[in-house]
GUTORDREN-510034 format. One line per field, with one value per residue (C-alpha): residue number from 1; residue in three letters; x, z, y. Coordinates in pm, whole numbers, plus 50000, padded with zeros to 5 digits. Example, Ala and Ser with C-alpha at 12.3 -4.5 7.8 and 13.67 -1.06 7.14 Angstrom:
k 1_2
r Ala_Ser
x 51230_51367
z 50780_50714
y 49550_49894
This chain:
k 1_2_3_4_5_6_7_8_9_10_11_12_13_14_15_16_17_18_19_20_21_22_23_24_25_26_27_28_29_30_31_32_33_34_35_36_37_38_39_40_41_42_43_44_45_46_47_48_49_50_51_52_53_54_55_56_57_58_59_60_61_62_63_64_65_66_67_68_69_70_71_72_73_74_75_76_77_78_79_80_81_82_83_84_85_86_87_88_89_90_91_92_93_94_95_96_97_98_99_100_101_102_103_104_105_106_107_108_109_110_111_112_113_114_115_116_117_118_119_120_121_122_123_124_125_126_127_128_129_130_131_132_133_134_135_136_137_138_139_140_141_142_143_144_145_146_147_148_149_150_151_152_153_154_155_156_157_158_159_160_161_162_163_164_165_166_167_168_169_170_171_172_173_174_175_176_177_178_179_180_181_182_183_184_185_186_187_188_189_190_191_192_193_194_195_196_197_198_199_200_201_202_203_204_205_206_207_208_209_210_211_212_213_214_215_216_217_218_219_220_221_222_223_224_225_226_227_228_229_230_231_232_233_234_235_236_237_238_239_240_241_242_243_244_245_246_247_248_249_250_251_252_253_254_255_256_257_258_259_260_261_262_263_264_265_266_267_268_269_270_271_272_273_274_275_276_277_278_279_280_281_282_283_284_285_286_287_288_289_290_291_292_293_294_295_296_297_298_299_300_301_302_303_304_305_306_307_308_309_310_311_312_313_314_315_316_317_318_319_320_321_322_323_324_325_326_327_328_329_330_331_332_333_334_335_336_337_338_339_340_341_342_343_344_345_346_347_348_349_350_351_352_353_354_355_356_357_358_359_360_361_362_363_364_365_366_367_368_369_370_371_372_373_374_375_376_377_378_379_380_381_382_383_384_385_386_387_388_389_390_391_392_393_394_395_396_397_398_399_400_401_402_403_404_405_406_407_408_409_410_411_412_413_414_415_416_417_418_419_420_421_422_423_424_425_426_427_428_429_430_431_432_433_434_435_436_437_438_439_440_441_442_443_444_445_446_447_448_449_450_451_452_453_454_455_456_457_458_459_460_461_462_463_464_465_466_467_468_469_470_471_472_473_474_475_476_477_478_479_480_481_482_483_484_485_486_487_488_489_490_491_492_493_494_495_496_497_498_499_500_501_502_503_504_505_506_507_508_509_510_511_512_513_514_515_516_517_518_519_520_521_522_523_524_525_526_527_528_529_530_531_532_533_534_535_536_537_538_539_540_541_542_543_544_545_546_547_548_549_550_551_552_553_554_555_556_557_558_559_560_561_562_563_564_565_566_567_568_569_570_571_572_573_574_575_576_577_578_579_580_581_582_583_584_585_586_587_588_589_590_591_592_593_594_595_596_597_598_599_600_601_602_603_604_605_606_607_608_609_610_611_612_613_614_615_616_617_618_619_620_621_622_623_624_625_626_627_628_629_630_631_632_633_634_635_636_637_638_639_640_641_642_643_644_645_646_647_648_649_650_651_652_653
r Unk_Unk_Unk_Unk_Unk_Unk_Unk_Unk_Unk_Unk_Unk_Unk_Unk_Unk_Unk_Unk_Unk_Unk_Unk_Unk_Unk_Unk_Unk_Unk_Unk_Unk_Unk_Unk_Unk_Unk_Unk_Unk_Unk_Unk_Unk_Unk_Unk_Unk_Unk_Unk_Unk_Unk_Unk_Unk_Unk_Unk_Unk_Unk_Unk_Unk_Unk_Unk_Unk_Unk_Unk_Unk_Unk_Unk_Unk_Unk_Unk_Unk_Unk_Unk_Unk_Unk_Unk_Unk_Unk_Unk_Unk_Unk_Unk_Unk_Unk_Unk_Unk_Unk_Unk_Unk_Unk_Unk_Unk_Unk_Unk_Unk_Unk_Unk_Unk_Unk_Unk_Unk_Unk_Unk_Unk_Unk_Unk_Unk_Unk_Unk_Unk_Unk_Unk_Unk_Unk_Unk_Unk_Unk_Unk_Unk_Unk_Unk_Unk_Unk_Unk_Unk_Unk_Unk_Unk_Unk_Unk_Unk_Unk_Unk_Unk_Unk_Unk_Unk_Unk_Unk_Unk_Unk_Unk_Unk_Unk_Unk_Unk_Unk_Unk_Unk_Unk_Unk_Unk_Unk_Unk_Unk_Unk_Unk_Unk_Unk_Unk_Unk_Unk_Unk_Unk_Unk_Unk_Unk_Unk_Unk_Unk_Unk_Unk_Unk_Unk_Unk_Unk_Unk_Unk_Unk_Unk_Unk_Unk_Unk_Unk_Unk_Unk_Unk_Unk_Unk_Unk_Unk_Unk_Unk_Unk_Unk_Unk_Unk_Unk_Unk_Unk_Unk_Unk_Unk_Unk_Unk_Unk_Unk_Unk_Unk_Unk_Unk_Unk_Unk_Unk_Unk_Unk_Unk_Unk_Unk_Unk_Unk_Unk_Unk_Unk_Unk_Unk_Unk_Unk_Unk_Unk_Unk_Unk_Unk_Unk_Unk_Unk_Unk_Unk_Unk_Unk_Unk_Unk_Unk_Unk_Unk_Unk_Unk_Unk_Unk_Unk_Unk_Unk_Unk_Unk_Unk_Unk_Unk_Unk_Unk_Unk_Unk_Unk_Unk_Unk_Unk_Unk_Unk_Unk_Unk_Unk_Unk_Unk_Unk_Unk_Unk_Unk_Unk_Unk_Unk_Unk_Unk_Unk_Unk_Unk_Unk_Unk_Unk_Unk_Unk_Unk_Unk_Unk_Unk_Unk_Unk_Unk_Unk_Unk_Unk_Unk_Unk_Unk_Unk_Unk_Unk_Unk_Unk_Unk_Unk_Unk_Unk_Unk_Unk_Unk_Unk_Unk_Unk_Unk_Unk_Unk_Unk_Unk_Unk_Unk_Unk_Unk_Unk_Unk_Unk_Unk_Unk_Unk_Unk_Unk_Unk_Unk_Unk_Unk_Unk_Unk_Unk_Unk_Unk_Unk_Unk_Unk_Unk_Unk_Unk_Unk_Unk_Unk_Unk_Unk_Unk_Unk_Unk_Unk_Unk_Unk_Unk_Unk_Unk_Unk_Unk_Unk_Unk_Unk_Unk_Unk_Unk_Unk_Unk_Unk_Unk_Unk_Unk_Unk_Unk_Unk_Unk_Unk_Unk_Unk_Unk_Unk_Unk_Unk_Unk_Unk_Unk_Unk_Unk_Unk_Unk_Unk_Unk_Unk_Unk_Unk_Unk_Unk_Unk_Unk_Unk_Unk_Unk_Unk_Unk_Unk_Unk_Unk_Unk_Unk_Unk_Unk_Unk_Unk_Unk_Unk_Unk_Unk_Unk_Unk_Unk_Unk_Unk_Unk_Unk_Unk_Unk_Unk_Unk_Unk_Unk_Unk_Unk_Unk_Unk_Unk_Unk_Unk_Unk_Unk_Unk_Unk_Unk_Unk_Unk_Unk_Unk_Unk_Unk_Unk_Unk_Unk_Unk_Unk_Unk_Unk_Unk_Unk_Unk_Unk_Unk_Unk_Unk_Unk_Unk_Unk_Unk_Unk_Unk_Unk_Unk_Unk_Unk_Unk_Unk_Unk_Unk_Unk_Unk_Unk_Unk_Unk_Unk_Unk_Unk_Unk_Unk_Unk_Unk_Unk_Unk_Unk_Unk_Unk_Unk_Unk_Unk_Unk_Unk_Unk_Unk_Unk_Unk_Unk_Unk_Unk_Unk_Unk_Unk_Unk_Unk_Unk_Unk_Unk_Unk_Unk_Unk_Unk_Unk_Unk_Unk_Unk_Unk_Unk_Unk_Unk_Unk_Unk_Unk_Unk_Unk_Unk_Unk_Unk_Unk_Unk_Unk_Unk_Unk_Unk_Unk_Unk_Unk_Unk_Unk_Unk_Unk_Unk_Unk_Unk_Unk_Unk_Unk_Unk_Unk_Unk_Unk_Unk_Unk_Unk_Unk_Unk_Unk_Unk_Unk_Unk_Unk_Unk_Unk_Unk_Unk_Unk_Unk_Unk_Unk_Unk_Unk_Unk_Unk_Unk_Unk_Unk_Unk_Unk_Unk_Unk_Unk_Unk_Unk_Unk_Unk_Unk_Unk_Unk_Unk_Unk_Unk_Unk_Unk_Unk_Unk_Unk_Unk_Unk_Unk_Unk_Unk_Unk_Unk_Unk_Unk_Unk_Unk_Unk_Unk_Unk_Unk_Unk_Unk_Unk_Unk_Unk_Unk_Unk_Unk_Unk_Unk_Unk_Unk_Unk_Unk_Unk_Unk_Unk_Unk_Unk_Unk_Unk_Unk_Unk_Unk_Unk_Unk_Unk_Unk_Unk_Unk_Unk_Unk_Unk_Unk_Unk_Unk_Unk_Unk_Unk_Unk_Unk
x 64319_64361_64007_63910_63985_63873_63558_63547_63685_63373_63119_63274_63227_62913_62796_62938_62857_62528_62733_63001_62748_62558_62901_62926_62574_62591_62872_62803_62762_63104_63232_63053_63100_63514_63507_63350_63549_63866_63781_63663_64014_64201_64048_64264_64554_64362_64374_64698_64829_64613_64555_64901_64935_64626_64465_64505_64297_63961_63843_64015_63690_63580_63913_63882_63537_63651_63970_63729_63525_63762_63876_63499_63494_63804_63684_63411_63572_63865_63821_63718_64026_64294_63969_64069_64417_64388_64194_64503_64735_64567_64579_64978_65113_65524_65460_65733_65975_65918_66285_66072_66071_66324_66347_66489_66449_66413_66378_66068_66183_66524_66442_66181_66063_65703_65474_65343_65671_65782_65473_65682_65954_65782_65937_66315_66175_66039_66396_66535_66295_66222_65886_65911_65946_66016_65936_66124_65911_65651_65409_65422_65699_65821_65993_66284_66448_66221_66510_66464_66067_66100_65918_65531_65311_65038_64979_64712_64868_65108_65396_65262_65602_65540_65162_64854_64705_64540_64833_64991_64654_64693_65033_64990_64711_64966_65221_65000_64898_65264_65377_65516_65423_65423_65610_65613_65778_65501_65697_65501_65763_65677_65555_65690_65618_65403_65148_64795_64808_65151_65044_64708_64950_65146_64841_64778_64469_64564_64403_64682_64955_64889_64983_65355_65568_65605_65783_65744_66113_66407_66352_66214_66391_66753_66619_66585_66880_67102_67032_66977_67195_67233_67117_67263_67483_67603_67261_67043_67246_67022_66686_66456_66377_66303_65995_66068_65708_65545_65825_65825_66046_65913_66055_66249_66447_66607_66577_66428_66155_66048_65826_65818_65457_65348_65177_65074_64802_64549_64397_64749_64738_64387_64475_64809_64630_64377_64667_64763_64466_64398_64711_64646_64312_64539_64710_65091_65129_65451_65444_65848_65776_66028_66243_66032_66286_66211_65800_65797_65961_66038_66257_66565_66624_66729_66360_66486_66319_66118_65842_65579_65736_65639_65291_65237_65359_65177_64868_64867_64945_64653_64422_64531_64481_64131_64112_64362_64542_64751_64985_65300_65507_65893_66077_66377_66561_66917_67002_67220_67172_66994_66725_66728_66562_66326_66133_65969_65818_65916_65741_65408_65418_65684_65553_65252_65515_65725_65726_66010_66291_66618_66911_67155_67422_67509_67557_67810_67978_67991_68160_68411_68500_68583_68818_68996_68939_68880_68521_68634_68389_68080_68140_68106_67819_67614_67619_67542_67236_67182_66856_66508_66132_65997_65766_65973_66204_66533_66552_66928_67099_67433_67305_67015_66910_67084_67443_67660_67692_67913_67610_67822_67844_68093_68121_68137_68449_68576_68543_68716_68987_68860_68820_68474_68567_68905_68754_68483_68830_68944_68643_68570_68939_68899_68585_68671_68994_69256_69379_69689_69589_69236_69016_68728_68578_68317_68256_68202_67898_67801_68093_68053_68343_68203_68166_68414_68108_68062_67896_67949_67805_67882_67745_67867_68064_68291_68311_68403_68687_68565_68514_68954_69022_68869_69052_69396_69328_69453_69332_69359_69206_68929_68870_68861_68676_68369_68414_68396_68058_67935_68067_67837_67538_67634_67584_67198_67071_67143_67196_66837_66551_66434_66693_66709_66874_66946_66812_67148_67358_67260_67500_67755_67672_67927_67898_67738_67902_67584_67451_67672_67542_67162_67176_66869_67061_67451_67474_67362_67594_67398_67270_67606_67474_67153_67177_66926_66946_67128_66923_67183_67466_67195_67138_67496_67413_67321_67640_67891_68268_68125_68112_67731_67650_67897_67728_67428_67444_67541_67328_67065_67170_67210_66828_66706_66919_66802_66415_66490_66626_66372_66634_66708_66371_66312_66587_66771_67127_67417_67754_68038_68389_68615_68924_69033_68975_68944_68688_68291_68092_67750_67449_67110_66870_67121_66879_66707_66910_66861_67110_67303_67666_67804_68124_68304_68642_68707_69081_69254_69441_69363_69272_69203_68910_68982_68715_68644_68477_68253_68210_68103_67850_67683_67799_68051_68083_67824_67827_67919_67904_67616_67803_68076_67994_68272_68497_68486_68753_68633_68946_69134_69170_69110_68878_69051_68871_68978_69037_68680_68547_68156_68047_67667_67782_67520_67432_67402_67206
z 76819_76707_76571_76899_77051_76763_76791_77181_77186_76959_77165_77465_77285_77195_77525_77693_77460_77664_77980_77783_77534_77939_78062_77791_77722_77917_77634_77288_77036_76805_77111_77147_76756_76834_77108_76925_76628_76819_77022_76715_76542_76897_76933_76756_76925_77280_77201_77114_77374_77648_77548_77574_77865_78047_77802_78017_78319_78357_78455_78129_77975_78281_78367_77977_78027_78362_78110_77867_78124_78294_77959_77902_78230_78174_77838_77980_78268_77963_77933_77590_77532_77530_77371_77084_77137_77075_76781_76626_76724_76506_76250_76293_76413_76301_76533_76771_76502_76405_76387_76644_76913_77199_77540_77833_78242_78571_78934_79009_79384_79229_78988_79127_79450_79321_79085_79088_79065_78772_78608_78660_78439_78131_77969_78062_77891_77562_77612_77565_77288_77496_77385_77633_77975_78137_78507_78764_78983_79168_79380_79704_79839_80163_80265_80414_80164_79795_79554_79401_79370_79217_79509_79439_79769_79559_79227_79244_79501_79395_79682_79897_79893_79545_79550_79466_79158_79063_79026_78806_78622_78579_78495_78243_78082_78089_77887_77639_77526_77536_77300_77544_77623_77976_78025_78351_78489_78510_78771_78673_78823_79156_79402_79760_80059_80191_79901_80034_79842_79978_80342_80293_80196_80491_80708_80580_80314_80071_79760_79818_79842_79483_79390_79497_79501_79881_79960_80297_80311_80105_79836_79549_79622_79617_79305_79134_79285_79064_78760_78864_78822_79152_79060_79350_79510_79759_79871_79858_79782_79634_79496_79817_80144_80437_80663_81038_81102_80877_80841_80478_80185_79964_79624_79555_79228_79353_79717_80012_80017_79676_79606_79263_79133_79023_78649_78598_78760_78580_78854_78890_78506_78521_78864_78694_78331_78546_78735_78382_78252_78518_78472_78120_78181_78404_78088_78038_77692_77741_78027_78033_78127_78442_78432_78121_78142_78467_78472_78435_78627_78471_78680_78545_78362_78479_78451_78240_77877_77893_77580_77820_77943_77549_77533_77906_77717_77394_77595_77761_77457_77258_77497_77551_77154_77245_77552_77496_77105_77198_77477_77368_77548_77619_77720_78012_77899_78032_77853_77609_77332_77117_77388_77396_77041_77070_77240_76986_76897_76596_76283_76245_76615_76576_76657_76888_77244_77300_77026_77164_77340_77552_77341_77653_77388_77216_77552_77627_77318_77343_77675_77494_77252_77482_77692_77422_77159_76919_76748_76592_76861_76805_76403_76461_76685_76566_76187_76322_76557_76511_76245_76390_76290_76076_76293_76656_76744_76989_77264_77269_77576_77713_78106_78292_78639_78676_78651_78317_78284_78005_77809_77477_77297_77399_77019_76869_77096_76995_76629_76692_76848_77218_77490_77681_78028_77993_77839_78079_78368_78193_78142_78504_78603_78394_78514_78900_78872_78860_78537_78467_78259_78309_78318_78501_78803_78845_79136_79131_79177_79322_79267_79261_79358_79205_78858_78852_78700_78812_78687_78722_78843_78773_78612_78253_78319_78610_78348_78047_78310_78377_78741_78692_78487_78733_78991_78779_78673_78324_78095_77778_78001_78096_77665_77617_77909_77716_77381_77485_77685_77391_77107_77244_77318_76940_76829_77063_76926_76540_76524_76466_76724_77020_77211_77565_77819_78180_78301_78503_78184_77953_78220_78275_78642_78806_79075_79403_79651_79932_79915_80178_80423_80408_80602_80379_80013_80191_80076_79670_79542_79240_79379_79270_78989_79117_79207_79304_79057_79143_78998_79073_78888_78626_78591_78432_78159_78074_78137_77797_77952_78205_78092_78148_77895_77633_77704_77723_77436_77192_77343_77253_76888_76832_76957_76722_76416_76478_76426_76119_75990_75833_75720_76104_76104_76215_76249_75886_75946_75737_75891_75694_75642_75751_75720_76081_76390_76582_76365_76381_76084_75948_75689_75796_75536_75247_74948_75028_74879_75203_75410_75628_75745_76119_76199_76551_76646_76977_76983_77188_76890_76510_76289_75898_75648_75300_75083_74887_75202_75156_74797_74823_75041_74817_74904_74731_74581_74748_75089_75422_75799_76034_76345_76191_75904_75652_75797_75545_75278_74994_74768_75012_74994_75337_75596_75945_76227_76546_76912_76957_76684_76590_76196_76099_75706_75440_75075_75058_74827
y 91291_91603_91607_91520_91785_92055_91886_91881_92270_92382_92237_92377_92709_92696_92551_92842_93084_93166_93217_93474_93642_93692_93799_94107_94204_94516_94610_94813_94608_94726_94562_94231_94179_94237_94000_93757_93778_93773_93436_93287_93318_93264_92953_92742_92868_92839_92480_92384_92515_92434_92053_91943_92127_92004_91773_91484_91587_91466_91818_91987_92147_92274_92484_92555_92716_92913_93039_93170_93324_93486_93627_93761_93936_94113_94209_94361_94582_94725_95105_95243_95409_95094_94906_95236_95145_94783_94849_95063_94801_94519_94799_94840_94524_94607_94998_94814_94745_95132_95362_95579_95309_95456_95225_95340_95136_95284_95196_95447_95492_95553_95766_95981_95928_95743_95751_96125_96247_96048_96157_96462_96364_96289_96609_96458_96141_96350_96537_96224_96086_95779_95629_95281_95328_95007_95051_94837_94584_94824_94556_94541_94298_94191_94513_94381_94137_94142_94084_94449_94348_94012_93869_93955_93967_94166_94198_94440_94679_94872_94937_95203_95412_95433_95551_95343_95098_95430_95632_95378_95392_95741_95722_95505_95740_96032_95818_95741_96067_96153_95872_95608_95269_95132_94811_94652_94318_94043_93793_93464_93196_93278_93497_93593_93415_93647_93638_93539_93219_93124_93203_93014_92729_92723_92733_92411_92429_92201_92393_92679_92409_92220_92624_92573_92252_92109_91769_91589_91548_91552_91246_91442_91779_91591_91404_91713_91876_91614_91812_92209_92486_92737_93106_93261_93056_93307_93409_93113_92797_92545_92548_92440_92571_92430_92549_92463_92583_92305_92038_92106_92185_92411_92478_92823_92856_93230_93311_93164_93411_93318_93050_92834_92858_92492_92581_92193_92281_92486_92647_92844_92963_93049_93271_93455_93485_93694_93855_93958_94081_94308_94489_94506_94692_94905_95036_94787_94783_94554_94279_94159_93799_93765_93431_93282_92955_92840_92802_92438_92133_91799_91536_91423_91758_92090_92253_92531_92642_92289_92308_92371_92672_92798_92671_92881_93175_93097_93052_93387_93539_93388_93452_93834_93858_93833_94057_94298_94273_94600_94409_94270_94036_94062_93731_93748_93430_93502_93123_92967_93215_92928_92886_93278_93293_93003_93270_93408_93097_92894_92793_92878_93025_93278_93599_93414_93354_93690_93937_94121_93990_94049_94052_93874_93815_94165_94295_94039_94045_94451_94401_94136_94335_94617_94402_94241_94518_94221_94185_93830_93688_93934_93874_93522_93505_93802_93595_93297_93400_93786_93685_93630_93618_93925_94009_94020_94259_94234_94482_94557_94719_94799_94733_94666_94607_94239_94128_94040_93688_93610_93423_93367_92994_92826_92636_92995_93097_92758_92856_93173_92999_93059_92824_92959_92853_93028_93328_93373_93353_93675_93831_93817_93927_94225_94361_94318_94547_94202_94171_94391_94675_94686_95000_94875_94865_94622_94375_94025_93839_93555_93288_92962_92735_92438_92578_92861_93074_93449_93756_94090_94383_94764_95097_95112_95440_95240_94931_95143_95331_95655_95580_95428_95789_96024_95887_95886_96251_96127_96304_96059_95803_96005_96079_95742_95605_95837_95756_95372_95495_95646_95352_95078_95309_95380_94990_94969_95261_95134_94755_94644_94619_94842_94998_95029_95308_95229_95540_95735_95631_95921_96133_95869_95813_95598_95286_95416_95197_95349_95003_94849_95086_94923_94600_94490_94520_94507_94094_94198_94418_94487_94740_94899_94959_95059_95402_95715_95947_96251_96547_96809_96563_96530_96916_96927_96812_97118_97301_97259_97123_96894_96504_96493_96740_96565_96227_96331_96574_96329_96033_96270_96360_95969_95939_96200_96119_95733_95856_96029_95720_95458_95218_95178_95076_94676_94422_94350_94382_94260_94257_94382_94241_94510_94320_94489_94250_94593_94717_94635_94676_94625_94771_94837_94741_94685_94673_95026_95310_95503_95202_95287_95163_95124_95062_95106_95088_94863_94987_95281_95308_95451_95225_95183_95055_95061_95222_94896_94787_95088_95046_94684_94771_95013_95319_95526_95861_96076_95979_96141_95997_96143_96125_96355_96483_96585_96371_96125_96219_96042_96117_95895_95531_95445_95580_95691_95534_95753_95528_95438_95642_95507_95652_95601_95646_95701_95816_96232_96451
């Protein structure tokens, strides 16, 4: 069979070689030689993953040839430069796993007002060091209710509050020659009801319809329904909608306003892959894949990281090898954390589905440790599932956009003597403010009675209990509501991967509780956590004494002294045996003589590490900690971690 189709696939090239090679004539030849080359050695990987996704159909080689042509024509219209670009990538393929690489996220509305203005801000952004900008969902959306953008009405038109597809073209071309790459959310689960192929659907032409999943009446939908998990269960119980208009269910995973896109059929993939490329000619260098887990449906499961889900993935991917080899791929798989890594592809396609991923569980377990000021669990789970392919990288991050959702395995609590659905009870107590002693101030999101599962919304600085201290004028409080702020930045910005900032968090910007006030965000309060960046609170930063200047200040110094650190460089870690449940440890790249040692201490209290611990690590006698340097008295037999102290320790001249 499998000959089969190699045969099959290489006389569909070479029968439509004569319609591609008439596609790119116009081009130089440099360029025609590349693209050639490129679909040559995609090939194989074009077919194995498009076969067993549409092998079946009778009409297979013909979507295969409209594919490839569509690939051709996108070719064609790339601009020289990212063709230059592309060209350096294949030349570099580990620059994402580089100690340079600096994330940071931002709601351009939010942040700046649109896109000309935040092409304004590219000095705070080389301030910072950030060299990946991840920009929030910018597409026009239905403008009263678009889930923060998730709901797609255009692809190719950019929001007009935010300015035009040319400004973000421009934009893009201004990041570049300042060292950062444009990431972007590609939302390929679904668009928004209002999305010309959605209303072409409801008006009835049946073309438009095989794009979405509709159902007559109830049957299928509650046949389904057996197995699915509710996303928002507050919002938009359920997974299907019913259209009074048409007398039709339609399916929609998140919100009523979003519509499932049906990928069995191939006309749909051949429509987004083009979506895709088009916004790859506009200059992303990182599409985060929105929601990777729910793209395919199979009855009697619940439709979530089902193998064809991969092959979509692995598809796009092969096929932008050919078009575009400079665009990575980030997956958004808030899953078990062993569907999490499966992500990156496995075996001989690790590296060819997302090269870069969400880390869902360090955040978590950063937020555990804080509450219990235990790192038993994060030991545990970080050894077990930390390691990934050479060639991917995790993106690791304290917050982002969406709620925490305590995404930990339950069989590694239960190996650390935890039971998960008890844990996840006091996780969720202490982060809403109702668990005696707690210093946060979170809300809580989206319960659901029938599971007891809820997540959590909040900025970091209310969850670490600055927002508590300020209130309490304490002044201890207030120290240590900082140094826990600044302890897990510590642990992104050196564990292994691409680090991420939520933009407002380098100055310790608290909940802004303005959301309730818009009737159109009111029912989502992650928008909490959302908030428009307050320029004259930002300015203070620069003004020694205030708490934005000491966060930001030493955010900063942590950003510069990671770049001047190679053995922070891609995503080796070793975790260390402190023999102190309060303290976190691990190397970075423990054979080069240049490693480096983290540890972080999760207590309020001080705490001790004996300098064996050091020494069996590989580093003794000359050696001195970055973060503090002399602090380290090396006549001493123990090392004095301070309440929340983070040391980056290392071998000195």
């Amino acid at each position: 069979m499998a000959n089969y189709w190699q045969i099959e696939g290489q006389k569909t090239f070479e029968r439509l070689q004569p319609r591609l090679e008439n596609i790119i004539s116009d081009l130089p030849q440099e360029d025609q030689t590349k693209f050639w080359e490129r679909l040559e050695r995609q090939m194989p990987d074009i077919l194995q993953t498009l076969v067993p996704l549409y092998g079946e159909r009778y009409d297979f080689f013909y979507h295969l040839e409209t594919i490839l042509a569509a690939a051709a024509e996108y070719y064609l219209r790339r601009p020289a430069e990212l063709k230059v670009l592309d060209v350096e990538r294949e030349a570099n393929t580990s620059w994402f796993q580089s100690e340079q690489m600096m994330g940071a996220v931002c709601y351009v509305d939010r942040f700046a007002g649109d896109l000309k203005h935040l092409a304004g801000k590219i000095p705070y952004f080389q301030e910072l060091g950030i060299t990946y900008l991840h920009l929030m969902p910018l597409f026009l959306s239905p403008e009263d209710n678009s889930d923060g953008g998730y709901a797609v009405s255009d692809y190719r038109q950019v929001d007009p509050a935010l300015g035009t597809m040319g400004d973000l073209r421009e934009l893009a071309h201004l990041f570049r020659e300042n060292g950062i790459s444009l990431v972007i959310d590609f939302v390929f689960n679904h668009t928004s009801d209002e999305h010309q192929w959605a209303e072409k659907a409801r008006a009835g032409e049946d073309a438009y319809r095989e794009y979405y999943f509709f159902f007559r009446d109830r049957t299928m939908p509650d046949a389904y329904e057996q197995n699915l998990r509710e996303i928002f269960p507050e919002q938009a119980p359920g997974s299907f909608t019913y259209l009074k208009d048409i007398d039709m269910w339609v399916w929609t995973t998140f919100n009523t306003f979003q519509w499932d896109l049906n990928y069995s059929n191939p006309v749909v993939f051949r429509e987004m892959l083009s979506e895709m490329l088009f916004l790859a000619n506009v200059g992303v260098e990182i599409f985060r894949l929105d929601a990777v887990a729910f793209t395919w449906k199979r009855l009697g499961t619940n439709c979530e990281n089902q193998p064809e889900a991969h092959l979509l993935i692995q598809a796009f991917f092969a096929i932008m090898q050919v078009v575009a080899p400079a665009v990575l791929f980030k997956s958004e798989a808030i899953v078990h954390p062993d569907d999490v890594v499966r992500y990156f592809g496995r075996g001989d396609r690790a590296g060819k589905e997302c090269q870069i991923s969400y880390n869902p569980m360090l955040m978590v377990l950063l937020w555990d440790a804080l509450a219990t000021r235990k790192v038993n669990l994060m030991n545990y789970a970080l050894a077990k599932r930390f390691a990934i392919p050479d060639n991917c990288a995790w993106v690791n991050y304290v917050r982002v956009h969406d709620d925490i959702g305590w995404g930990f395995a339950d069989e590694d609590a239960a190996m650390v003597g935890i039971n998960g659905f008890d844990h996840r009870q006091f996780l969720n107590a202490f982060y809403t403010g109702r668990f005696e002693g707690t210093f946060a101030r979170g809300l809580p999101f989206n319960y659901n009675p029938k599971t007891g599962d809820m997540r959590i919304s909040g900025m970091a600085a209310s969850l670490v209990g600055l927002e508590q201290a300020l209130e309490l004028g304490i002044a201890e409080y207030i120290e240590h509501a900082i140094r826990r702020h600044l302890l897990i930045h510590s642990i992104i910005l050196s564990i292994g991967g691409i680090p991420l900032l939520y933009l407002n968090d380098e100055v310790a910007t608290m909940n802004d509780y303005s959301y309730e006030d818009d009737p159109n965000i009111a029912q989502d309060n992650r928008w909490v956590h959302r908030p428009y960046t307050d320029w004259e609170n930002n300015a203070l930063r620069d003004i020694p004494g205030t708490i934005q200047h000491r966060v930001f200040s030493e955010i900063q110094r942590m950003i510069e002294l990671r770049k001047s650190l190679p053995a922070l460089a891609g995503n080796e870690m070793k975790l260390v045996n402190t023999h102190n449940g309060n303290i976190f440890g691990f190397v970075r790249s423990p054979d080069r003589v240049d490693k480096v040692m983290v540890l972080a201490n999760f207590s309020e209290h001080p705490h001790f590490i004996l300098k064996e611990v050091l020494i069996a690590s590989g580093l003794s006698h000359k050696i001195d900690d970055l973060i503090t340097p002399g602090s380290i008295d090396l006549k001493s037999e123990a090392v004095v971690m301070e309440p929340y102290q983070y040391r980056w320790i290392t071998k000195v001249d």
